[in-house]
N, C-alpha and C positions, 0 to 999 in steps of 0.2 A: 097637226097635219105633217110635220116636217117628220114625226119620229113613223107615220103613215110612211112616207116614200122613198125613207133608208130601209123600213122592214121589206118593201114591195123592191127595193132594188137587188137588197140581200136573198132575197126569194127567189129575184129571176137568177138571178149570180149561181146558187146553189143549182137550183133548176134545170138551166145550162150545163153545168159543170158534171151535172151526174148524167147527163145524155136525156133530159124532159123534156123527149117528143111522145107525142101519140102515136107516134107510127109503130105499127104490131107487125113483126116478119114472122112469117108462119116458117115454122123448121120443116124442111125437104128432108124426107130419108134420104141417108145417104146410102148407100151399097158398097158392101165392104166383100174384099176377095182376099184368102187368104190360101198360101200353099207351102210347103214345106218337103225339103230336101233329103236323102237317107243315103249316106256315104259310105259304101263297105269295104275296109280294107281289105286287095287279095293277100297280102302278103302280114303277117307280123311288125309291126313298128321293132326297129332298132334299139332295143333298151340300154345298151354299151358293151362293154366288153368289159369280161370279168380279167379283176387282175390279183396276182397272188400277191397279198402284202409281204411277204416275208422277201419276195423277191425285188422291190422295190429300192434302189440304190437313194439316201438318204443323206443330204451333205451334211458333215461336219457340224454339229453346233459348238460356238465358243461360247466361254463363262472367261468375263472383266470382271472381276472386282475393283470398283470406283471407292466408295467410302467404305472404312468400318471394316466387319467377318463376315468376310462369303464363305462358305462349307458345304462339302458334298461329302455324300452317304454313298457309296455304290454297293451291288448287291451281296459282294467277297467282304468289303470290312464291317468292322464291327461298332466303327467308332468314326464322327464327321472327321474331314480334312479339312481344315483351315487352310485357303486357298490365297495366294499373294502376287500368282501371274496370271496370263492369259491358258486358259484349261479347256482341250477337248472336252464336251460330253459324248458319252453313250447312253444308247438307250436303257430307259430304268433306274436312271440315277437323279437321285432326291436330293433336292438344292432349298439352302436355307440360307440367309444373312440374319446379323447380330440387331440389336436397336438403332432404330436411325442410321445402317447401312444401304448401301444398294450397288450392285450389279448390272452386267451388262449383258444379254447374250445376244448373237447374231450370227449367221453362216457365216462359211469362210468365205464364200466370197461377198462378203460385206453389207450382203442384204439384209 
C-alpha cells in the first residue's frame, strides 16, 4: 500500500509538472500583415576619393638595432650593410637581422 501512494504521488508530481490538465484551447488563426519598403537612391553613394600613391608624403621610418646584426640591402648595393646606429629607411629596402638578433623600427615621431 505505501509503495501504492509514493507511485500515485510521484504521478500527480509528474502530472502537474508537465501542465496535466484536460483543458484543450483550440488555436485562433492568427492574421499576419506584412509590407515592405524600396529605397531609391537619387544620387550615387560617396565611394571616396581617389588619391595618387606616389603623391602621398610618408614619414621617415627608423631602424634600431637592439641585439646582434641588423643589415640592410638597398636597391644601388650589391651587398647587406651591417647596421650599428639609428638608420633612416626608404622605401624598397630589404632588412635582415643575424640569429637571435632584433631590431627596432618606428616613425620619427616615435609612433
Amino acid at each position: 500500500m505505501k509503495k501504492f501512494k509514493i507511485f500515485f504521488v510521484v504521478l500527480a508530481l509528474i502530472t502537474s509538472a508537465c501542465g496535466g490538465s484536460n483543458d484543450i484551447q483550440e488555436a485562433s488563426p492568427d492574421s499576419t500583415t506584412t509590407s515592405s519598403t524600396t529605397t531609391t537612391l537619387a544620387v550615387e553613394p560617396d565611394i571616396g576619393e581617389v588619391v595618387d600613391e606616389a603623391a602621398l608624403v610618408i614619414p621617415p621610418i627608423l631602424l634600431k638595432p637592439l641585439i646582434g646584426a641588423t643589415g640592410v640591402l638597398t636597391d644601388v648595393a650589391e651587398d647587406w650593410e651591417i647596421l650599428s646606429a639609428i638608420t633612416p629607411l626608404e622605401m624598397g629596402v630589404k632588412i635582415r637581422t643575424g640569429d637571435d638578433a632584433t631590431a627596432q623600427m618606428s616613425f620619427e615621431d616615435g609612433s
